[in-house]
C-alpha positions in Angstrom: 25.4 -193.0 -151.4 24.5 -190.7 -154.4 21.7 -191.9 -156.5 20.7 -189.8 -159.1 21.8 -186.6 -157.4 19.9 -187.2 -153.7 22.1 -188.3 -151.2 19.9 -192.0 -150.2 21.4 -193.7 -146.9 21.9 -197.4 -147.2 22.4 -200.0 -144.2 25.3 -202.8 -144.1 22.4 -205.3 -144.5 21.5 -203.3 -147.8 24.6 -203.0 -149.5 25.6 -207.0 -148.5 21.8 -207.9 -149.8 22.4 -206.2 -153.0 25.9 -207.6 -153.5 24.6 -210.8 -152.8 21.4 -210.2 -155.4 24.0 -210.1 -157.8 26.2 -213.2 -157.1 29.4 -210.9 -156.2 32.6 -211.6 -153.8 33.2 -209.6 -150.8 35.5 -207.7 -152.7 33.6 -206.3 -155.2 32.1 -202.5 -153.7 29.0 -200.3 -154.6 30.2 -197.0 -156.4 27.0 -196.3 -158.4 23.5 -196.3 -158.4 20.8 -195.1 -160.6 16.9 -195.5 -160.6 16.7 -194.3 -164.2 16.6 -196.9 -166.8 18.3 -194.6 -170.0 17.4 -195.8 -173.1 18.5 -195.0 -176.7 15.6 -194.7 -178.2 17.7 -193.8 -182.1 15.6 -190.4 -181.4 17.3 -189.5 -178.0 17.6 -190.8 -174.6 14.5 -191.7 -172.5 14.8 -191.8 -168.7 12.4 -194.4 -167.4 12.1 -194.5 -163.9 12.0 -197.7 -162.2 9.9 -199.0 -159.8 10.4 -198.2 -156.0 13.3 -199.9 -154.5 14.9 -201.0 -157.8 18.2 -199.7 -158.9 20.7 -200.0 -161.9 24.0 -200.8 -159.3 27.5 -200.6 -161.0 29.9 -202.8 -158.6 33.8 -202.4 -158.3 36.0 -204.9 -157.5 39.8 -203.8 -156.6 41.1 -204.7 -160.0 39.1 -202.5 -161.6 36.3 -204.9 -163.0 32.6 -203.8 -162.7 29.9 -205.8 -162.8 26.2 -203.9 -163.5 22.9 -205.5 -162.3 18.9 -204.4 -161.3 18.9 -204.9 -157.9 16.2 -204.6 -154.3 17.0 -201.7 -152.0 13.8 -201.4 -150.4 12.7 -199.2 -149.2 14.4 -196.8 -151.0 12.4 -193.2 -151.4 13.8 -191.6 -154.4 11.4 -188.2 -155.3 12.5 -187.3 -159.5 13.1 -184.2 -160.4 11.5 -182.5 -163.5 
């Protein structure tokens, strides 16, 4: 999967632990990920990185409907870039 440009590998037992973190049916699918909290600070966007093994996931069902959570993929090693 792509997370925040690095391509991060994530097991079967990940993805259904995450998906289950989250409450979701079977048919709901990871399509993003992102470790950066953005916030709109009224100044500008601040990217606040979370802590290891944390994501922002965006889950899609086959309807179209996404659900958005935090969620545990440890252990995730995601190195920011500057």
């Amino acid at each position: 999967m792509l997370i925040d440009g690095q391509f991060i590998a994530i097991s079967e037992a990940q993805y259904a632990h995450a998906r289950k973190q989250l409450e979701l049916p079977s048919d709901f699918h990871l399509v993003e990920a992102t470790a950066l909290l953005h916030h709109d600070t009224g100044n500008g966007i601040a990217q606040i990185p979370l802590p290891a093994g944390l994501v922002v996931a965006a889950f899609e069902n086959t309807a179209g409907h996404r659900q958005y959570g935090v969620v545990t993929l440890p252990p995730l090693k995601i190195n920011f870039r500057d």
